[in-house]
KOLDO-991456 format. One line per 4 residues: number of its first residue (from 1); for each residue x, y, z of N, C-alpha, C. Coordinates in steps of 0.001 Angstrom, whole numbers, plus 500000, padded with zeros to 6 digits. Layout:
N
NUM> X/Y/Z/X/Y/Z/X/Y/Z  ...
//
This chain:
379
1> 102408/452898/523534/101484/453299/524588/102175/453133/525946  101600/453689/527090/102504/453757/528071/101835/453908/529330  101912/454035/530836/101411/454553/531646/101045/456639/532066  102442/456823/531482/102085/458613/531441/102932/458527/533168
5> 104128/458137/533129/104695/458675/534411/106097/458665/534157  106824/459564/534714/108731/460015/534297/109164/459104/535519  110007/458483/534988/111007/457360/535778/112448/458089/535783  113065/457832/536593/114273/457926/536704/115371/456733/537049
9> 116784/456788/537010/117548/456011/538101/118147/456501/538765  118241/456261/539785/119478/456675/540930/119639/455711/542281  120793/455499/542187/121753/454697/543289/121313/453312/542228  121112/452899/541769/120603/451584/541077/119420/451338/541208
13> 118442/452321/541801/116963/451871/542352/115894/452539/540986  115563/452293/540414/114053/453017/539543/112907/453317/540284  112966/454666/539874/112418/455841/540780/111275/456176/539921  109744/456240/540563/108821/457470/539746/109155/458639/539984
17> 109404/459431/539671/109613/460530/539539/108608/461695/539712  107232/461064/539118/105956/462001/539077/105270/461233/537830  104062/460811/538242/103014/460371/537416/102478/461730/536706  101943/461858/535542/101040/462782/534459/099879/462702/535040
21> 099520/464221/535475/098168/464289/536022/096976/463684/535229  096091/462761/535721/095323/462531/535351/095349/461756/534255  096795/460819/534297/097035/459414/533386/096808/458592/534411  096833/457150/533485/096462/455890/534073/097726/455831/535633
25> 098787/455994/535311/099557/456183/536619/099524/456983/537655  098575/458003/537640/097723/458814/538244/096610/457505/539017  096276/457250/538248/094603/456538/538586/094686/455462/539244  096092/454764/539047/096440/453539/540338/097254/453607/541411
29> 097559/454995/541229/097811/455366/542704/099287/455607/542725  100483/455322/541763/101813/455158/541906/101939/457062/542439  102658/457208/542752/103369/458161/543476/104935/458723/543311  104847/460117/543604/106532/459920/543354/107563/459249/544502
33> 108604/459415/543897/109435/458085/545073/109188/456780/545300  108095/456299/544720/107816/454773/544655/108814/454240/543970  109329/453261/544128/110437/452688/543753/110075/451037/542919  110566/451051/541588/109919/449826/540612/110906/448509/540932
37> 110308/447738/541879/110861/446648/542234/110924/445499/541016  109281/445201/540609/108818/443842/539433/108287/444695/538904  108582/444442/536997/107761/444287/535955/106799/442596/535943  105663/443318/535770/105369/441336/535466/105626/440783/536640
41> 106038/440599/537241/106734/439788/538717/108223/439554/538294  108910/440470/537156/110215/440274/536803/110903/440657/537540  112103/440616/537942/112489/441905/539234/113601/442662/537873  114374/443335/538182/114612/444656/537530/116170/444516/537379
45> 116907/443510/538132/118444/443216/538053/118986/443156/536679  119992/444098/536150/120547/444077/535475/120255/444764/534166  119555/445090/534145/118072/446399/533085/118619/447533/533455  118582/448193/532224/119018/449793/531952/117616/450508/532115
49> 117742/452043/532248/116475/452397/532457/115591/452246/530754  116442/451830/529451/115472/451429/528378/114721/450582/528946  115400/449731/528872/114816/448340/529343/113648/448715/530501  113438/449102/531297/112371/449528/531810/110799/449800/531659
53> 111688/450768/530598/110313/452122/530026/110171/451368/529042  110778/450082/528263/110053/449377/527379/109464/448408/527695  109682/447803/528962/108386/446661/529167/107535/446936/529733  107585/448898/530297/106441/448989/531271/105420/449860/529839
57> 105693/449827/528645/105194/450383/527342/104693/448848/526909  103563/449004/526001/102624/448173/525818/101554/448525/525017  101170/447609/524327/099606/447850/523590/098670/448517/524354  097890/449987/523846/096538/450411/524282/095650/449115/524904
61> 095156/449517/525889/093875/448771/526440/094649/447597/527585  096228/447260/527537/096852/446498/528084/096809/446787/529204  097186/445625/530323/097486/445875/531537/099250/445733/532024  100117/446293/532975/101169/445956/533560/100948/445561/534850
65> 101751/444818/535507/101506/444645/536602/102878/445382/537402  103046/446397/538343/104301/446878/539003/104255/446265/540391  105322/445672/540954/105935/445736/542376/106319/447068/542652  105237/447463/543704/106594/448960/543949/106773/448974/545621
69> 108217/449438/545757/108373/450001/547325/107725/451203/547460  107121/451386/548598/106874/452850/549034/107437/452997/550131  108397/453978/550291/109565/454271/551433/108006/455143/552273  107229/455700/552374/106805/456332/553105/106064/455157/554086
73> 105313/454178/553526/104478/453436/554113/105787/451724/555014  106768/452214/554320/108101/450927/554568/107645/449868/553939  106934/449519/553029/106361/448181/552462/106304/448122/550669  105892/446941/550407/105593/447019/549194/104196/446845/548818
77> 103673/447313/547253/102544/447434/546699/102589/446747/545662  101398/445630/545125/101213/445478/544215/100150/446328/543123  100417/446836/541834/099702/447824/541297/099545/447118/539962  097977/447054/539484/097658/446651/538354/097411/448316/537195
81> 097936/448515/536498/097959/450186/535389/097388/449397/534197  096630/450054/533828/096057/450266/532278/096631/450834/531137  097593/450848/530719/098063/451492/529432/097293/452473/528327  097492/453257/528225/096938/453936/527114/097866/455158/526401
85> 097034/455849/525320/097868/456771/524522/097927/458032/525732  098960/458356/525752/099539/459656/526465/099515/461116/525917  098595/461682/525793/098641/462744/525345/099562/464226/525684  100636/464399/524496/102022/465300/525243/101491/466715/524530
89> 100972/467846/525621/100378/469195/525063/101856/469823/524936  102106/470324/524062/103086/471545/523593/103334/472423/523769  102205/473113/524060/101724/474772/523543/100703/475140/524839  101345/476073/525775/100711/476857/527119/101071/477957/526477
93> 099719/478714/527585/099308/480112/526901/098699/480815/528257  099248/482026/528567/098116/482884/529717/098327/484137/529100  097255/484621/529092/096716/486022/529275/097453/486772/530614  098131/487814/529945/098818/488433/531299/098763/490106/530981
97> 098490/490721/532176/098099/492090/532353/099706/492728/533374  100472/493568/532582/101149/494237/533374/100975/496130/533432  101228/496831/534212/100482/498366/534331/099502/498943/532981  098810/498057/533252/097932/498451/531932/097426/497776/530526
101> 098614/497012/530400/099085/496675/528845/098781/495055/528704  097870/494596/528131/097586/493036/527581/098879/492366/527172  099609/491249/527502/099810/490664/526536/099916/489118/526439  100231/488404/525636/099919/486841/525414/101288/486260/526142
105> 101145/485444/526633/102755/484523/527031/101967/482620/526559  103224/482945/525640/102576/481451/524714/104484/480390/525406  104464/479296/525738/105666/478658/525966/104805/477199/525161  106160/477160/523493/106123/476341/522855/107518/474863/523667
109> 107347/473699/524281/107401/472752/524457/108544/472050/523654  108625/471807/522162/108452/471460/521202/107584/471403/520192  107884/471186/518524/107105/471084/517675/107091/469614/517342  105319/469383/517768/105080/467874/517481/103986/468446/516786
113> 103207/466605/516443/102195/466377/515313/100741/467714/515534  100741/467789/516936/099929/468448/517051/100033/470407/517618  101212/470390/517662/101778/471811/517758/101009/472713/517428  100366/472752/515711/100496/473853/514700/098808/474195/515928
117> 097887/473139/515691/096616/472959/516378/096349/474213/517474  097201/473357/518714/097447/474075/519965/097795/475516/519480  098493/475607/518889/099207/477237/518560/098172/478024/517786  097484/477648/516988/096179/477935/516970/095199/478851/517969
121> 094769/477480/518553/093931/477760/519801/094274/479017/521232  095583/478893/520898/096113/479601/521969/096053/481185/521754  096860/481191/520314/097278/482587/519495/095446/483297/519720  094503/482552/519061/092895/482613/518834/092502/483251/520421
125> 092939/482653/521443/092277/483182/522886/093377/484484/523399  094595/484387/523075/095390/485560/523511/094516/486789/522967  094051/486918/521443/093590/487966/520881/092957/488393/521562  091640/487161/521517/090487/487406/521660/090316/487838/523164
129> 091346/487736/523888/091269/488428/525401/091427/489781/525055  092210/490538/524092/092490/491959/524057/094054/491335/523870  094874/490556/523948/096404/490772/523661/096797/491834/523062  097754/492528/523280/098199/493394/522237/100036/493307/521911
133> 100289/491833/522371/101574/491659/521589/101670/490400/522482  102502/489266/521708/102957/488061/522014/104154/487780/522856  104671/487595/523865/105812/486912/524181/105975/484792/523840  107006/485062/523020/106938/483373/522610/108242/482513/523917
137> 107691/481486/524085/109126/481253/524512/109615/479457/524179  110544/479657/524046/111241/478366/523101/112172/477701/523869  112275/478751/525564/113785/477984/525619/113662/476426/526455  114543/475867/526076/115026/474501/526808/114114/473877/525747
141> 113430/474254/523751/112475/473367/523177/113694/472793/521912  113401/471382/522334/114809/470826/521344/114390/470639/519872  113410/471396/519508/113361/471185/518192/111762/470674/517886  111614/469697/516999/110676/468537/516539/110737/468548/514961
145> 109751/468301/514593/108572/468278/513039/108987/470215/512419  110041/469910/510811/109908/471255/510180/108277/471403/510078  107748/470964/509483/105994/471140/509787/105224/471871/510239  105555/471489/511710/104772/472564/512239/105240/473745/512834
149> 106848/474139/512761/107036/475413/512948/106956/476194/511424  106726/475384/510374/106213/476240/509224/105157/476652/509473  103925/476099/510374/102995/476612/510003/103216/477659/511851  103679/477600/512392/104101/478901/513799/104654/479603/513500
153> 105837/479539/512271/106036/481080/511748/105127/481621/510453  103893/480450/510192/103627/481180/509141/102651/481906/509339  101646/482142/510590/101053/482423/510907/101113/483910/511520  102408/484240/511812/103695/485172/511994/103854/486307/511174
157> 103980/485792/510656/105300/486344/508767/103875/486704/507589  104463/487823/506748/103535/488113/505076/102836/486699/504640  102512/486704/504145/102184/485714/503121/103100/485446/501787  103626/483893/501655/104613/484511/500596/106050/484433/501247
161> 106286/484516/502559/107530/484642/503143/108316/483782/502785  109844/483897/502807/110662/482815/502650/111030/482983/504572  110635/481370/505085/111346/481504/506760/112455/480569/506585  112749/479958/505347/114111/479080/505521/114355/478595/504110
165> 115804/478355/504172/116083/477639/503069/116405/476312/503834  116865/475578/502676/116916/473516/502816/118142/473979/501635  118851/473263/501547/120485/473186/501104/120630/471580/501003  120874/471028/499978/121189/469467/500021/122852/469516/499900
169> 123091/468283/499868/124683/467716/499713/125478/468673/498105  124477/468805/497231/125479/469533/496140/125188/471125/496152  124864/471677/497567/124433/472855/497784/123668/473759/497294  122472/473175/496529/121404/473482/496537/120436/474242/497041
173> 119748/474950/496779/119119/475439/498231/117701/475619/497109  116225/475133/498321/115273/475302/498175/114474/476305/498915  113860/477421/498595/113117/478520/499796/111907/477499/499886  111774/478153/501417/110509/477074/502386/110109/478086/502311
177> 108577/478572/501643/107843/479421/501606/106782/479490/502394  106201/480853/503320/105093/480623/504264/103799/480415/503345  102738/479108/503980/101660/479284/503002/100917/480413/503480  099674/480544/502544/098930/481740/502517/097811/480939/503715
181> 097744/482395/505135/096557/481734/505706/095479/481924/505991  094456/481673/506675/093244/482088/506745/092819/483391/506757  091589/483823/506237/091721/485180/506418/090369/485334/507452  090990/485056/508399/090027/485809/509696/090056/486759/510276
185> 090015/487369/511047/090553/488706/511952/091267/488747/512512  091263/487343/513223/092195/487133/514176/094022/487054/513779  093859/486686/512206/095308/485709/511538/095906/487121/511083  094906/488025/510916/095440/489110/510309/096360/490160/511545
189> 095086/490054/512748/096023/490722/513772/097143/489856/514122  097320/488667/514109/098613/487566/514462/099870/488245/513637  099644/488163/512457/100454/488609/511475/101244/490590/511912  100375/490882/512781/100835/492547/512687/101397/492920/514472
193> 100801/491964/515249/101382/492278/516696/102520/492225/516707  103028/493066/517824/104319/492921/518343/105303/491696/518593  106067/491256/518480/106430/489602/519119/107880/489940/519786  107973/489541/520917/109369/488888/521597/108972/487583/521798
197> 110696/487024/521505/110753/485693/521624/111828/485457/522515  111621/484524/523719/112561/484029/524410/113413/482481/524023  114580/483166/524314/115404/481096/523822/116625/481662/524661  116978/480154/524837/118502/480307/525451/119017/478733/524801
201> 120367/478366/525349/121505/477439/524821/120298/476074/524789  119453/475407/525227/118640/474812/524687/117311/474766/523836  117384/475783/523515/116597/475963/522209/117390/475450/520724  116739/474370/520281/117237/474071/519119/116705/473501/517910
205> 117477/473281/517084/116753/472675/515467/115443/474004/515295  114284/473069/514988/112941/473657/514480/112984/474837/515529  113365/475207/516795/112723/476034/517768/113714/477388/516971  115390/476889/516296/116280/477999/515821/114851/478621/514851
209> 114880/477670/513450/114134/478154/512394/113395/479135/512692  112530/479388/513710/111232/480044/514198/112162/481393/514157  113264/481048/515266/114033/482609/516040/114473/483088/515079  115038/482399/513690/116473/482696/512565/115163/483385/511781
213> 113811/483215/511340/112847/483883/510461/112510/485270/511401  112228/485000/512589/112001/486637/512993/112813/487278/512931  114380/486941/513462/115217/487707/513614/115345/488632/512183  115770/487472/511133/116035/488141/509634/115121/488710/508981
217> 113510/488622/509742/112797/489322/508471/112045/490361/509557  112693/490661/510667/112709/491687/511624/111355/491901/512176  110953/490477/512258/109450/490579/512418/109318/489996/514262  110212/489696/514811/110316/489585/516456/111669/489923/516810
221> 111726/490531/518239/112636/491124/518910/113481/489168/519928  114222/489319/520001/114646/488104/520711/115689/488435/521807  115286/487507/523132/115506/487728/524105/116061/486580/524635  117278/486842/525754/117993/485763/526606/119391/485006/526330
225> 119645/484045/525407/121067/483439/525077/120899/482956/524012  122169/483350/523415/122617/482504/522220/122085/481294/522044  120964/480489/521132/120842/479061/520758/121763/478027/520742  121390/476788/520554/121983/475878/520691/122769/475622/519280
229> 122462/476207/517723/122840/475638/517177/123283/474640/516489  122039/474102/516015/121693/472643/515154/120858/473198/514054  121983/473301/512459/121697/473441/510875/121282/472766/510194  121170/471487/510839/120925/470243/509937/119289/469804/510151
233> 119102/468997/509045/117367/468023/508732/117796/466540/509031  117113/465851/509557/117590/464845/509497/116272/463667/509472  116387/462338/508553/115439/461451/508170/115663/460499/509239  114363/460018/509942/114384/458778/510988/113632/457502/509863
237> 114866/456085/510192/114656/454566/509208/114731/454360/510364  113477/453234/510248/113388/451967/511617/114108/451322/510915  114959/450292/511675/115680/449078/511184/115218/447656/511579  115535/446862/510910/114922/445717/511333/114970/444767/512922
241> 115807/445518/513495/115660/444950/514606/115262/445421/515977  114429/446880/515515/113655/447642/516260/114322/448510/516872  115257/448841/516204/116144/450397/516326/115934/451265/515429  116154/452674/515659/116158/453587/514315/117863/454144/513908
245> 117575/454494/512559/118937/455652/511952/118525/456539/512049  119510/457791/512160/118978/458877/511982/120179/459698/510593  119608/459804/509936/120207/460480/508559/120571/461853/507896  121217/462097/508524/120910/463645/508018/121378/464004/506682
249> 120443/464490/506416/119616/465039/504742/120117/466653/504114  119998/466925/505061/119938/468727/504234/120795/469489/505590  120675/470504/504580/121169/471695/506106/120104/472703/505949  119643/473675/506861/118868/474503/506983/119441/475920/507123
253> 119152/477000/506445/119669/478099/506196/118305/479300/506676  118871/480445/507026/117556/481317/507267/117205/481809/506529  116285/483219/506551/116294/483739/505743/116915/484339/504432  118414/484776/505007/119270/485688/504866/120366/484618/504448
257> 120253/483202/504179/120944/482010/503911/122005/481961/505236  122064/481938/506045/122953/481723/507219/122801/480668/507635  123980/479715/507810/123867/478312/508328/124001/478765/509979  123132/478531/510747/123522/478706/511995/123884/477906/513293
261> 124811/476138/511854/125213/475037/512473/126041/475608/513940  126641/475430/515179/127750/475466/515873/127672/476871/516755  126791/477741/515960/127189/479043/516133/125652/479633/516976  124784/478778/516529/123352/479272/516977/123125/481004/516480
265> 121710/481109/516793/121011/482207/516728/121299/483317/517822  121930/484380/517458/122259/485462/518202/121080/486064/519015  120516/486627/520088/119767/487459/520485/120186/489236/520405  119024/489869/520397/119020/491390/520486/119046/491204/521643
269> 119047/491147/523080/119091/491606/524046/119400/490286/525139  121071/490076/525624/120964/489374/526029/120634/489454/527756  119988/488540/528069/119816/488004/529288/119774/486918/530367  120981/486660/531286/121078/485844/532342/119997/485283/532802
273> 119249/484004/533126/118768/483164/534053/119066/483415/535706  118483/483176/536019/118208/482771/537721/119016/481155/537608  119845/481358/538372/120327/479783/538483/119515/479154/539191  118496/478816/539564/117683/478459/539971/116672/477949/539068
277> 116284/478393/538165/115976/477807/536603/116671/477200/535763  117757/476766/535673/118859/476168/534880/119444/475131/535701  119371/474775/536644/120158/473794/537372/118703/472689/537330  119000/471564/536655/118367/470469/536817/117922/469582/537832
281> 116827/469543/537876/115703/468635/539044/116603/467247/538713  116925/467003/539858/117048/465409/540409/116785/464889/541221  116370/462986/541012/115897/462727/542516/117658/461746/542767  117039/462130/543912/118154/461120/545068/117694/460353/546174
285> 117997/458690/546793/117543/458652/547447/118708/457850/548737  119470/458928/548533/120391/458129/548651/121046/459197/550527  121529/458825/551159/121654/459584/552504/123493/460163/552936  123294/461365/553063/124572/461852/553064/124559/462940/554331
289> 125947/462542/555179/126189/463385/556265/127533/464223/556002  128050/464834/556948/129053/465906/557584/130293/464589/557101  131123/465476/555832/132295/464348/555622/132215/463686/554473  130998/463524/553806/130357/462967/552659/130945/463500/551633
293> 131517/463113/549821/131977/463770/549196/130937/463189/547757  130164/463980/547011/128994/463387/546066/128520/464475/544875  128092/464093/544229/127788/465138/542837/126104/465365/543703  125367/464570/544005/124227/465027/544663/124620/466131/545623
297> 126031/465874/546572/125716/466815/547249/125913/468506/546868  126641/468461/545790/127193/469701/544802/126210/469931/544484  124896/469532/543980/123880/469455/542956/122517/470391/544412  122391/469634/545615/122088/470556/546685/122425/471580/547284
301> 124232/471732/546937/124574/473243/547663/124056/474073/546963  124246/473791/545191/123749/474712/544319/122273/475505/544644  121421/474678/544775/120289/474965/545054/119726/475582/546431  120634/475320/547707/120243/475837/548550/120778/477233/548779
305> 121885/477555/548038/122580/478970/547830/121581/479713/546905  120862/478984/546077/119951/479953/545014/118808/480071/545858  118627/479529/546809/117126/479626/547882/117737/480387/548698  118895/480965/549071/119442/481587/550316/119766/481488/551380
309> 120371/480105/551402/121155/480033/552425/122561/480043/552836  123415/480067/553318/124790/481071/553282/125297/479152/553353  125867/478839/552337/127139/477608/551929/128480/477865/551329  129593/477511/552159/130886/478027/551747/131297/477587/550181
313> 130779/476460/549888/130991/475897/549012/130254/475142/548271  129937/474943/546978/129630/474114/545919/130216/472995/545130  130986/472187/545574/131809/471023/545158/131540/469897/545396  130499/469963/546637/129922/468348/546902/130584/467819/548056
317> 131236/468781/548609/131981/468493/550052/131130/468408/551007  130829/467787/552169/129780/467964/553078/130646/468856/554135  130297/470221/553900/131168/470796/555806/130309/471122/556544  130843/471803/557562/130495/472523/558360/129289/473237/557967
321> 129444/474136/557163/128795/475504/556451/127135/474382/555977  127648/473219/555592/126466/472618/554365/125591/472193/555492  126107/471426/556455/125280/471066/557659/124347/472090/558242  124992/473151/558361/124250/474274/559538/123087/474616/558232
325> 123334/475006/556945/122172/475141/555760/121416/474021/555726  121799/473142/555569/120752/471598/555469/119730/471726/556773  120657/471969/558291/119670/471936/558900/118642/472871/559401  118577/474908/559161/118449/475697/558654/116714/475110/557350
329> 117378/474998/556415/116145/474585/555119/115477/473728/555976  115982/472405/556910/115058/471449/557175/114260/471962/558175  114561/473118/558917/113441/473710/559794/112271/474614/559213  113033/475350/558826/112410/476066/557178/110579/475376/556699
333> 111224/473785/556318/110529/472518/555537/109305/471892/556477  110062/472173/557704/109424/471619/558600/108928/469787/558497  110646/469231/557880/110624/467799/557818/111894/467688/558831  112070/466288/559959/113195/466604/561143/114614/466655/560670
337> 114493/467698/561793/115363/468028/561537/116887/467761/562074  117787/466946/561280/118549/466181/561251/120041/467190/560045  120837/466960/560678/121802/467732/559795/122094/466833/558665  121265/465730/557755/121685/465178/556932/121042/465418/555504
341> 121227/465136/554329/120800/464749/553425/120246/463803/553636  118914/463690/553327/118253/461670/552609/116994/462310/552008  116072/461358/551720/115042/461186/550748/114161/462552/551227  113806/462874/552363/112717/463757/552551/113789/464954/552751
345> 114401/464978/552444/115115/466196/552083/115480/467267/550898  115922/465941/550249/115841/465843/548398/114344/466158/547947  113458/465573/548912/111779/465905/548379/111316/467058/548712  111937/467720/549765/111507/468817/550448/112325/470373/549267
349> 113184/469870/548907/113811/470551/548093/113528/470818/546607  112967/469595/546459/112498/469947/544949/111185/470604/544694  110357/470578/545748/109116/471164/546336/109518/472817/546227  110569/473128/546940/110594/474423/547086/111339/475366/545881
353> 111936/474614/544970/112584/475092/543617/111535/474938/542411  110480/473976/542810/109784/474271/541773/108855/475227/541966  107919/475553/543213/107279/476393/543557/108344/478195/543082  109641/478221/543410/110402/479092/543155/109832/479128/541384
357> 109804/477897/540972/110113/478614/539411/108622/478945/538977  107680/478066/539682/106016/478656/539112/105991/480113/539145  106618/480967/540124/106347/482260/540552/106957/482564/539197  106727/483325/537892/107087/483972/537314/107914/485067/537719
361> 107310/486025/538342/108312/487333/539421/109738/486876/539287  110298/485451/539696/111330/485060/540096/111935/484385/538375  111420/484895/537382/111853/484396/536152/112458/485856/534797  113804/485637/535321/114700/487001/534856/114465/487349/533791
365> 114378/486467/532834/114535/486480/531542/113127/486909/531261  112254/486344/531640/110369/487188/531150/110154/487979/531764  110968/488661/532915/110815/490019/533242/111369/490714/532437  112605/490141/532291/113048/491444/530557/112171/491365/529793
369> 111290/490437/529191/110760/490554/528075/109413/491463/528139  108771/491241/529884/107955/491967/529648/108284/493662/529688  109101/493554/530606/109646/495123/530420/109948/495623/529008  110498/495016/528084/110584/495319/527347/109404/495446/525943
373> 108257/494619/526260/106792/494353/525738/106026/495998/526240  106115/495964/527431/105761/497009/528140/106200/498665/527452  107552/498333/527156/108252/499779/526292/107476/499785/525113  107483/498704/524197/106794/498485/522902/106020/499131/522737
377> 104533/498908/523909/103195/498566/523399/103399/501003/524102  103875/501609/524718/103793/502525/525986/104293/503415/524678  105271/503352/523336/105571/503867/522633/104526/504442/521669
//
């Protein structure tokens, strides 16, 4: 059990990152950029960020107690949090209308305990809006539970389907057969719509299986980059001293028996990202001027060149060029404006890359797909 908020480290300081809307770390107020001084009244010297996220984890119904800095207010807070189960949704879904044409945009997360559920519910309201074909998207989903992408492609696929084989150590192979499913109206139109599926280089394990059954039994079109390529099953043993093994068991084959260890799942139509979607959110709180040499600051040119501002360079050099952009965005931000990097800068920035990525418009890869949904459904 846990509070429901993403921690980070950087410079040696433990960072919130962003509390879960409407978790207990929500409800006592922590914030992002608060900085975790005391567990308990422990202070934090010498603790990895495990060590952290395991003493601030705890029995349901428990309390923690946090020290935190808040750089905005210059002081510290004492915060009493309630612990509880964290509920992690999987499976988003909107109804989307382009010149005419319905269709579903489902983005699978990962496959956890409750996946098959959500995918359900979702597939059930796309219809029932009028959908008239699915866009799936998988990318950056590292896998989870064979489970429940048996039951996301089975819902997919004939009845009867083989979506994978299992291969043991004396090369064996068992077909993973789709079960037979409900017969509603809805499962039947699931089974016959159109499908594109989006994945790129982090799509992997269970998220391949899904792509490797449409691809081979030609039942979805696939869109964006080559997979990550992970063939293998693998068994989790707790050990006795509160670690796990992880074992790997089988290999996984597709339809068509293709191991697609190393090599990943090919796409029909490939398509580039917005670097602006692929370059990873970080916090920093750390302050950098004209002369400065830093992977943060490489990690900001990147991003302020994908927002548009003219930087000679991307290496983490502080010049000339990075200053006049830093201070440029910070007028932009309308936080002062100072030719430096520091905290409300880094905040002001991640503000404006994520708002960049909510805008769909600005998301390359589901504009191909719908363009290409769009050809489908217009045929």
């Amino acid at each position: 059990m846990g509070i429901g908020a993403e921690i980070t480290r950087s410079g040696g300081k433990y960072i919130i990152v962003a509390p879960v809307k409407g978790s207990p770390a929500e409800k006592a107020g922590l914030q992002p950029y608060d900085e975790i001084v005391r567990i308990n009244g422990e202070p934090l010297g010498g603790m990895t960020l495990q060590d952290v996220v395991k003493k601030i984890k705890g029995k349901e119904g428990t309390t923690v107690s946090l020290t935190i800095y808040r750089p905005d207010l210059g002081k510290h807070l004492e915060l009493k949090v309630m612990r509880d189960v964290i509920p992690v949704k999987t499976v988003s879904a909107e109804l989307m209308e382009e010149r005419g044409k319905k269709f579903g945009y489902i983005a699978l997360t990962m496959f956890g305990d409750e996946t098959a559920a959500e995918w359900k519910k979702a597939t059930d309201d796309m219809i029932a809006g009028g959908a008239e074909a699915l866009i799936i998207d998988v990318r950056g989903n590292p896998g989870g539970y064979l489970r429940a992408v048996a039951k996301v492609a089975g819902s997919l696929l004939p009845d009867d389907s083989i979506f994978a084989y299992m291969q043991n150590a004396q090369g064996q192979l068992t077909p993973l057969v789709v079960e037979p499913s409900e017969k509603f109206s809805y499962d039947k139109k699931l089974k016959n719509i159109p499908v594109v599926l989006l994945q790129d280089k982090g799509s992997a394990s269970a998220s391949e299986v899904l792509s490797g059954a449409l691809k081979d039994l030609r039942r979805g079109f696939i869109i964006g980059k080559v997979s990550f390529g992970k063939g293998t099953v693998q068994d989790t043993m707790e050990l006795s001293n509160g670690g796990e093994m992880k074992l790997t068991t089988h290999k996984w084959l597709t339809p068509k028996e293709t191991w697609i260890h190393g090599k990943g799942v090919n796409v029909d139509l490939e398509s580039e990202q917005d670097k602006l979607f692929t370059e990873h959110i970080r916090f920093s709180t750390e302050v950098y001027a004209e002369g400065d040499y830093h992977e943060d600051i490489s990690y900001a040119q990147k991003l302020l060149v994908g927002l548009g501002y003219a930087v000679d360079r991307e290496d983490g050099y502080f010049d000339e060029s990075t200053a006049l952009a830093v201070h440029a965005f910070r007028v932009d931000s309308k936080i002062p404006t100072e030719n430096i990097m520091d905290r409300k800068f880094f905040a002001s920035l991640r503000e404006r890359v994520e708002n960049y990525r909510k805008d769909k418009k600005n998301d390359v890869q589901l504009q191909v797909a719908i363009g290409y949904v769009h050809h489908l459904l217009s045929n």
